[in-house]
N, C-alpha and C positions, 0 to 999 in steps of 0.2 A: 984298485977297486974302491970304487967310492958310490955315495944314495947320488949323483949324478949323472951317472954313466949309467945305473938301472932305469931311472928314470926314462934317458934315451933312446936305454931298449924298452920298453914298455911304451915309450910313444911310436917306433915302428913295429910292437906288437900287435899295438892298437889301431894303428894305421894300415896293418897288413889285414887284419878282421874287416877293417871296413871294405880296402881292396874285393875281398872276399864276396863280401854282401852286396856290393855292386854287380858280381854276376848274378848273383843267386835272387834277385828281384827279378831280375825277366828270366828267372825260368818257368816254365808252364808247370804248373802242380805237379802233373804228373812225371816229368822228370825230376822234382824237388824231395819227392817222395820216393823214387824208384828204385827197388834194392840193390843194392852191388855188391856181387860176391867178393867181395874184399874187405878188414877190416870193420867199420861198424855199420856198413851198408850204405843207406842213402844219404844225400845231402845234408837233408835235415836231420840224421842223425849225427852227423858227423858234425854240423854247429850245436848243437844240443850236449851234445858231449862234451864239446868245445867248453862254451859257456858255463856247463857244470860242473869242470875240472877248477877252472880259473875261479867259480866263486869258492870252491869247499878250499883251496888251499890258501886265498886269503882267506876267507872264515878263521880257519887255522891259526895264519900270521895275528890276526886283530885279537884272537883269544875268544872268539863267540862260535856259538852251534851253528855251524850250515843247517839253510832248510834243506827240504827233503828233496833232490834234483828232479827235475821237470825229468818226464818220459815223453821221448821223441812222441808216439802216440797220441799224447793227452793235450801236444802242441804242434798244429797245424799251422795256423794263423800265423803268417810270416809278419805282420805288424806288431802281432805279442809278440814274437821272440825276439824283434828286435829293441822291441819297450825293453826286454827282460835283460837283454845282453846288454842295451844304455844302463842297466840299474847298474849291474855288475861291474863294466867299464867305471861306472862314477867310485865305487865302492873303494875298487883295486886304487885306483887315480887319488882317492882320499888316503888310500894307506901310503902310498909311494909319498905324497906329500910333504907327511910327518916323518919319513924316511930316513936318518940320518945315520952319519959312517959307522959311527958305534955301532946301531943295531946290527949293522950286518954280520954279527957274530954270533949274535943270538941264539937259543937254542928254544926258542916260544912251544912248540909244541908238544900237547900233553897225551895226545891220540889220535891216531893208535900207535902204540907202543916202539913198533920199527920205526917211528919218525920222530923221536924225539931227539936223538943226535944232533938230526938237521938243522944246519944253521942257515939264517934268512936267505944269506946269498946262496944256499943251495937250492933252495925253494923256489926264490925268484927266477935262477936260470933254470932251474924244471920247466916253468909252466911257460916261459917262451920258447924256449924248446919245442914241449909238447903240443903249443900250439902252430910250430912249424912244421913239425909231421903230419899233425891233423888237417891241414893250408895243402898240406902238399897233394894229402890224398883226395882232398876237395878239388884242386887242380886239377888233377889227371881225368877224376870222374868229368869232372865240365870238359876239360878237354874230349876226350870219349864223346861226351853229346854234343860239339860240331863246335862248341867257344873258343874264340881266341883267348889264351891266356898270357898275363904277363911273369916275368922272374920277383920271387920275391928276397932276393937274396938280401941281407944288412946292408952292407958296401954299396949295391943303390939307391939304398934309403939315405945313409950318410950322404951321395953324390947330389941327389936331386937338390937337400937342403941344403947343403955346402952353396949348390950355383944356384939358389934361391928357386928353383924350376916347380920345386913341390906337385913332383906327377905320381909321386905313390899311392897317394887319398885318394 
C-alpha cells in the first residue's frame, strides 16, 4: 500500500464520475429529477450526495470545516453542480498530491468521535467505494430509462490505460 496506488484509484474514481456525467448531460430534466423508489431517489440526488460525501470526508482528511452540503433541491442547474463537483475533484486531487506513504497511517480526524480511529487509507478506500455503489445505482436508474450503459469495474480502467486506448473518460 503506498500514496501511488491511491492516487490510481482516485484517477478511476474520478474518471468513473465523469463516465457518469456523460449520461446525465442529455438527460431531459425531467428524468434528471425523477424520484426512484430506491436508495436516495433521483439522479440528481444521487450525484449531490455523491459530491457531498467525497467533499466532507476530505474536509476531514485536510483538518478544515465542510461547508454546509448542497441539497439536491436548492440545485437544479446541472452547469452549477458540475462547477461544484470540478471544485471538489480539484480539492480531493490537491490532497492526494501532498499524499505521501507515511500519512497513510494517520489517524487526522477529530469528529465525530466514531471516526477518529480511522486511518487515512481507511477513509480513502471508503469514499471510492461509496462512490461505486452510488455509480452503480446511477447505472441501473439510466439503465431503467432506455440508456446504454457501460461496466465500471477497476480492472477496465487499468486495461484501457495499460493499451493506451483511454475509453473510460
Amino acid at each position: 500500500m503506498n500514496a501511488d496506488a491511491f492516487r490510481q484509484l482516485y484517477d478511476y474514481h474520478f474518471a468513473e464520475n465523469r463516465k457518469i456525467w456523460q449520461h446525465v448531460i442529455h438527460l431531459p430534466y425531467q428524468q434528471f429529477v425523477q424520484e426512484v423508489n430506491y436508495s436516495l431517489g433521483s439522479v440528481r440526488n444521487q450525484i449531490v450526495h455523491l459530491m457531498n460525501v467525497d467533499e466532507v470526508w476530505f474536509c476531514e482528511l485536510l483538518g478544515i470545516e465542510p461547508p454546509a452540503p448542497y441539497q439536491p433541491a436548492d440545485i437544479d442547474d446541472r452547469a452549477a453542480i458540475r462547477a461544484r463537483w470540478d471544485s471538489v475533484e480539484q480539492m480531493m486531487r490537491g490532497y492526494l498530491a501532498g499524499l505521501r506513504d507515511n500519512m497513510l497511517f494517520d489517524q487526522p480526524i477529530r469528529e465525530p468521535v466514531e471516526d477518529r480511529n480511522l486511518m487515512v487509507w481507511q477513509v480513502l478506500i471508503h469514499v471510492v467505494n461509496h462512490g461505486t455503489d452510488h455509480r452503480a445505482q446511477i447505472l441501473r436508474i439510466l439503465y431503467d430509462f432506455g440508456l446504454k450503459t457501460t461496466s465500471q469495474d477497476f480492472i477496465f480502467y487499468v486495461y484501457d490505460r495499460s493499451l493506451g486506448l483511454n475509453m473510460s473518460d
